[in-house]
C-alpha positions in Angstrom: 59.7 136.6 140.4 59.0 133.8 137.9 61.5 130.9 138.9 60.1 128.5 136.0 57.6 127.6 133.1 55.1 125.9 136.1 54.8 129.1 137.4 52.7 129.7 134.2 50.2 127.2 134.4 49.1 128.3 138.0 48.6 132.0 136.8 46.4 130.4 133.9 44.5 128.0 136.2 43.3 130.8 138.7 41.9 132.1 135.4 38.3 131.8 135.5 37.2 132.6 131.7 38.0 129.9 129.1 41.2 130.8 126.6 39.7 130.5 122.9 43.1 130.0 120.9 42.4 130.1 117.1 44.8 127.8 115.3 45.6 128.7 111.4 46.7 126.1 109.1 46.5 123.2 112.5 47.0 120.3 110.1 50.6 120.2 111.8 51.5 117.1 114.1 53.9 119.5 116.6 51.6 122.1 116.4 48.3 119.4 116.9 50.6 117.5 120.1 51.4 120.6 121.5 47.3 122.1 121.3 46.5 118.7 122.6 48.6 119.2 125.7 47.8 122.5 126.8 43.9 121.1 125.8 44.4 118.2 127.9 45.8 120.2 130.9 42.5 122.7 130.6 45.0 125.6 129.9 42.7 125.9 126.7 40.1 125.8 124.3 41.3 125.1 120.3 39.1 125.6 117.4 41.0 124.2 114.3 41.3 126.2 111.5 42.6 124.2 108.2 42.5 121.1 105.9 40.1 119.1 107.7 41.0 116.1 106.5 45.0 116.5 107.4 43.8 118.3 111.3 42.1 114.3 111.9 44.1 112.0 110.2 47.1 113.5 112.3 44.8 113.6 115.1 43.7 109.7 114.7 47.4 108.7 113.9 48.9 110.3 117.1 46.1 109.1 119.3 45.1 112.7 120.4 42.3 113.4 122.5 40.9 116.5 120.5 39.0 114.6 118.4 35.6 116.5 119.6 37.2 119.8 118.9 36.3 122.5 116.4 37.1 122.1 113.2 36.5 125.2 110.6 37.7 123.9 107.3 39.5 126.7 104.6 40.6 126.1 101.0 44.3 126.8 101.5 46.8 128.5 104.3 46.2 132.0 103.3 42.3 131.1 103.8 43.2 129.5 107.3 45.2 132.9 108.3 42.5 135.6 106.8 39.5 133.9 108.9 41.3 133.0 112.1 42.2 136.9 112.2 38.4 137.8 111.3 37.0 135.3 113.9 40.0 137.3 116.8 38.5 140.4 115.7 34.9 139.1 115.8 35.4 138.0 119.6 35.5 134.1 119.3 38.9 133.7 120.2 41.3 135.4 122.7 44.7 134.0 121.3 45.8 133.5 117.3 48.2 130.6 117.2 50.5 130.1 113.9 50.4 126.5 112.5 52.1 124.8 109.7 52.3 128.0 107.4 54.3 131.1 106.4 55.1 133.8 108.9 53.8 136.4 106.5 50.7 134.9 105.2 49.6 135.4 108.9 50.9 138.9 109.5 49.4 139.9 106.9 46.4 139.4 107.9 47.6 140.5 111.8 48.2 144.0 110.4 45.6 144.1 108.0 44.5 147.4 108.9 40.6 146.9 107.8 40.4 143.7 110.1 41.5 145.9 113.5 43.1 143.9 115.3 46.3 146.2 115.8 46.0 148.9 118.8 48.4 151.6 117.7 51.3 150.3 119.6 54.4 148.4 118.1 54.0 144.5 117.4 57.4 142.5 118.7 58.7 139.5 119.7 59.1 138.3 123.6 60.3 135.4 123.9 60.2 134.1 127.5 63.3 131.6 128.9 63.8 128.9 131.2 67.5 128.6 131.1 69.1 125.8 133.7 71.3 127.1 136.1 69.6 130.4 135.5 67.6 131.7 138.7 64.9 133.1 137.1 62.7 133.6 134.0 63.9 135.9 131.2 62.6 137.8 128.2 64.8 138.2 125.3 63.3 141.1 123.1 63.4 141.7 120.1 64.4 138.4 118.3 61.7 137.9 115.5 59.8 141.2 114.6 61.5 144.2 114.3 64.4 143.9 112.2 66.6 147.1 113.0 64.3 149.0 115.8 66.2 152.7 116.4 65.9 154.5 119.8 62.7 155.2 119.8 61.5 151.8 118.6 63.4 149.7 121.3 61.7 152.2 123.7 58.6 150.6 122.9 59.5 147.4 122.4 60.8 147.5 126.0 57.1 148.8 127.0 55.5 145.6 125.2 57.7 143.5 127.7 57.5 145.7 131.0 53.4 144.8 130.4 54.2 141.4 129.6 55.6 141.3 132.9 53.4 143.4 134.6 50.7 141.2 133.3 52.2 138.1 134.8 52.7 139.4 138.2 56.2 140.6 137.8 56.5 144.5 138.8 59.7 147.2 138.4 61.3 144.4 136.0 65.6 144.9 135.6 65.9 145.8 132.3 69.5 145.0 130.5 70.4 147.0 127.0 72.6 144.9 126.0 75.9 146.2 123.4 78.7 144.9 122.6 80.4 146.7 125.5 79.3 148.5 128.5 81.0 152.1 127.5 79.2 154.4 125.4 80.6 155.1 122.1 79.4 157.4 119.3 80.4 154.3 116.7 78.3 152.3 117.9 75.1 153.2 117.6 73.8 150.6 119.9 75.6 151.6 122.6 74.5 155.6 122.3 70.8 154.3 122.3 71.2 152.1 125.1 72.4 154.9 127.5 69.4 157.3 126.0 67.2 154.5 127.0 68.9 154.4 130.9 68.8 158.6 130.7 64.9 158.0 129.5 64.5 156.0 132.6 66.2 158.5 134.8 64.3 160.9 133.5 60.9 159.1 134.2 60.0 158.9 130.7 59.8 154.8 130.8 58.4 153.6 133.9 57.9 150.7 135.8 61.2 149.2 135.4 65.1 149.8 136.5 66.7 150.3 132.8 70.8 149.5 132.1 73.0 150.0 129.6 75.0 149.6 127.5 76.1 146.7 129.6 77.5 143.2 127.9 76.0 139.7 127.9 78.9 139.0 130.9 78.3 141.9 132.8 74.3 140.8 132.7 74.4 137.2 133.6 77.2 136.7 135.9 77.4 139.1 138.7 80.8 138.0 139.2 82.0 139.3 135.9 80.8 142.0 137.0 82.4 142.3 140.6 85.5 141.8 138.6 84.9 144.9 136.1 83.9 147.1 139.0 80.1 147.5 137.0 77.4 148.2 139.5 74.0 147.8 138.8 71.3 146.5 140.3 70.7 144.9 136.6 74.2 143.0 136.5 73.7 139.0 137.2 69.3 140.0 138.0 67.8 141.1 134.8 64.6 140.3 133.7 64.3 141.6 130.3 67.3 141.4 128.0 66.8 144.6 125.2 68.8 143.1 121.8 70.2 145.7 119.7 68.4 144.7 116.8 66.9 141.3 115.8 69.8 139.4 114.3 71.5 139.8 117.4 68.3 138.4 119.3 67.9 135.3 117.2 71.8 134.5 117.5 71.4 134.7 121.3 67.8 132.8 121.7 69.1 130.2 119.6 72.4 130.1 121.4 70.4 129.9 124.5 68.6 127.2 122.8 70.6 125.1 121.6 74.0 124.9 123.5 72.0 126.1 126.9 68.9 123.9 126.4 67.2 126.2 127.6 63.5 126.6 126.6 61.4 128.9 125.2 58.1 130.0 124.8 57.7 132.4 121.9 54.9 135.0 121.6 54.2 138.3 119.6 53.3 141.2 122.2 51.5 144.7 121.0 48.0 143.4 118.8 45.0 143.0 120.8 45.3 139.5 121.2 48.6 137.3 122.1 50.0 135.0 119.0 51.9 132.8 119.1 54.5 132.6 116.3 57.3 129.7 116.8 59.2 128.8 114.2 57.2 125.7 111.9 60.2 123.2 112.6 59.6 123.9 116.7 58.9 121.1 118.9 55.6 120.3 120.8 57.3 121.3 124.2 57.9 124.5 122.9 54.4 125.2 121.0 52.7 124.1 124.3 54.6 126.5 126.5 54.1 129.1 124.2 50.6 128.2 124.5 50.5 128.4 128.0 52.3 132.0 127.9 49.6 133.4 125.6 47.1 131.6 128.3 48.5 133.4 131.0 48.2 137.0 129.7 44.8 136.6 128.7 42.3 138.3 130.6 
């Protein structure tokens, strides 16, 4: 079990290999504080990818201590995306990082099929939590990817963070579908995929976790709630993985968690051949150099 975000940088320290991260379009101060941290820490290695110029003035005016890094200049963002992706698939790097540009000026070039770096699988969104008060690390999934994933999609979206886990150390992870209530109901579509999902997992079909559902936010964080109900499962007030009905759903919830909760988050997308990470452009350092750190620690 993963009690907080230090649990991350120990996994990435007994690392022995050194954790390339390509950053597209770095000339961002958050992004720059939060690459100098996780530089600083030896969690990483950052090769700059950008407006040269903009990646050291930032770097001189916030005193950074990345000055000696790699700097590959490009003409504008979509340049900065298309050759951080082509020096991932060439091997140079083992994590793509986002920096100050568009979401989909760097997806494209993720799922640019001619580049390779996709494996076949889905690409989603796991977003990792440190929630006070909360006993252990979460994964909300997904919040940021796939916009309405049907049955069979959430069934491999659920994979992506079952090996996220696995990766990390965390084994037979409890796995919450979370509905709007904890009764199927043939109206609610969420709710009738959720209990395929718990049959599937019956059934031995997805392994290497303990599946629920439907079951409600209440019923998964509070095991009183849950006591009161008269919902048993091992999953109720213990999951690991919280399974969103679609993704508007999981941003409402990881930004609830964020923002009343102060909770924290590190943000990655799971299912390419390498880790990125994707937080939003308005995301503080904190949060870019967790997120960092995340990627680190799945690397291998």
């Amino acid at each position: 079990m993963l009690t907080s975000f230090s649990d991350l940088e120990r996994i990435v320290r007994k690392k022995s290999g050194v954790v390339r991260v390509l950053v597209a379009a770095a000339h961002d101060a958050h992004t720059l504080q939060g690459v100098n941290e996780a530089c600083g820490k030896g969690m990483i290695e950052p090769v700059l990818i950008g407006n040269g110029a903009k990646i050291r003035e930032i770097i001189d005016a916030e005193g950074l201590g990345i000055s000696g890094a790699e700097i590959i200049e490009t003409a504008d963002d979509v340049q900065s995306a298309k050759k951080a992706a082509q020096l991932i698939v060439s091997g140079y790097g083992n994590v793509l990082m986002k920096g100050k540009l568009q979401t989909a000026d760097l997806l494209r070039e993720v799922v640019n099929k001619e580049l390779g770096l996709l494996t076949g699988e889905i690409m989603s969104h796991a977003g990792l939590f440190q929630i006070p008060g909360c006993h252990k690390l979460m994964i909300l999934t997904d919040g940021g990817m796939v916009i309405s994933p049907n049955a069979e999609q959430k069934r491999q979206i659920l994979r992506n963070a079952v090996s996220v886990f696995a990766a990390l150390g965390v084994t037979n992870p409890k796995v919450a579908v979370l509905c709007a209530a904890e009764v199927e109901n043939p109206k609610m579509q969420a709710t009738v995929d959720a209990a395929l999902l718990k049959k599937q997992n019956a059934e031995g079909i997805i392994k290497d976790c303990v599946v629920e559902g439907p079951i409600s936010f209440d019923l998964m964080y509070d095991k009183e709630s849950a006591k009161i109900k008269g919902y048993e499962s091992p999953v109720a007030g213990d999951a690991d993985i919280l399974l969103m009905p679609d993704m508007t759903a999981g941003n409402l919830v990881a930004k609830t968690f964020i923002c009343a909760a102060k909770a924290m988050m590190a943000g990655l997308i799971v299912g390419a051949k390498v880790p990125i990470v994707l937080v939003s452009r308005g995301a503080a350092a904190e949060e870019k150099y967790w997120s960092l750190v995340f990627a680190a620690s799945l690397t291998q």
